[in-house]
NUMARTOR-355191 format. One record per residue (C-alpha): residue number from 1; residue in one letter; z, y, x. Coordinates in steps of 0.1 Angstrom, whole numbers, plus 5000, padded with zeros to 4 digits. Example, Ala and Ser with C-alpha at 12.3 -4.5 7.8 and 13.67 -1.06 7.14 Angstrom:
2
1,A,5078,4955,5123
2,S,5071,4989,5137
***
This chain:
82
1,X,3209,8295,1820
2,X,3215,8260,1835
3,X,3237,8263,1868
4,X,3223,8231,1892
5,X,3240,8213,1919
6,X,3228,8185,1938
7,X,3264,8161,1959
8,X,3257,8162,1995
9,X,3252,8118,1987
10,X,3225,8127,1964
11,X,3207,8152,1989
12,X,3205,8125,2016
13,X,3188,8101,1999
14,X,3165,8121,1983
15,X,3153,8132,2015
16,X,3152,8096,2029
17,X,3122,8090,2005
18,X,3092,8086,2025
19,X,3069,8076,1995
20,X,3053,8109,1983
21,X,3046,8100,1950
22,X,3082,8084,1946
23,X,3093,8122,1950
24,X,3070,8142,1934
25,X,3081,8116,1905
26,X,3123,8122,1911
27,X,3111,8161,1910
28,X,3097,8155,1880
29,X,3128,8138,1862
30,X,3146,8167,1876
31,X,3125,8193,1860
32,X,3126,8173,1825
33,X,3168,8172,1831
34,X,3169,8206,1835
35,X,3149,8217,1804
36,X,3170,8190,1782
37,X,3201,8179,1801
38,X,3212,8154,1771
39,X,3179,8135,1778
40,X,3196,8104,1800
41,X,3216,8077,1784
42,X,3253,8084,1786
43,X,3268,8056,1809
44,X,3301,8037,1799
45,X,3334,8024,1815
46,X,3339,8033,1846
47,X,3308,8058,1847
48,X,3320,8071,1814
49,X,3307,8111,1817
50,X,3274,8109,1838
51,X,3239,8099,1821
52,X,3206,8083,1836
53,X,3172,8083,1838
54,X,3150,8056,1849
55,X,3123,8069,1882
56,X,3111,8030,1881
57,X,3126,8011,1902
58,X,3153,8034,1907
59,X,3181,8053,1884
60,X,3189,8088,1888
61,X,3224,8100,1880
62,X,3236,8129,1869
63,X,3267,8145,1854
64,X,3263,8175,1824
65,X,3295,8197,1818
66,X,3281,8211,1785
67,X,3309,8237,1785
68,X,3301,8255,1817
69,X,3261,8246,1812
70,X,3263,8228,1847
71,X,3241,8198,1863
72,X,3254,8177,1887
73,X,3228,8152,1904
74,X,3251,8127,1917
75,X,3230,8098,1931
76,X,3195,8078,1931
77,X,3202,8043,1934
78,X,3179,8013,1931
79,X,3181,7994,1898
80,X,3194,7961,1914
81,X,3219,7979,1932
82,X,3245,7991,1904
***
């Protein structure tokens, strides 16, 4: 069983969405993450560990600890922000 946990960063913004069908669409990528956590591409450098998935315009980001079967959703973050 796949032990989730949402940062307190990533719990703000999410609420800050106003746009209904914005959420029901981050739920969704959340749902899909959670059935098959290797699904986002694996980021490199300095965000070597965490993966994405696109919710157009924005990126969701998420770390898997594969070991302890533990999701982390980090932050959602507009595409033209990174």
């Amino acid at each position: 069983m796949v032990t989730i946990k949402y940062d307190l960063f990533f719990k703000k913004k999410v609420k800050k969405i106003r746009d209904k069908l914005l959420k029901e669409k981050v739920k969704k990528q959340i749902e899909k993450i959670v059935r098959r956590p290797d699904v986002g591409k694996p980021m490199r450098f300095s965000r070597k560990g965490t993966r994405e998935v696109h919710v157009k315009p924005f990126r969701l980001s998420y770390y898997y600890l594969e070991n302890k079967d533990e999701i982390t959703f980090l932050d959602l973050y507009h595409k033209d922000e990174q």
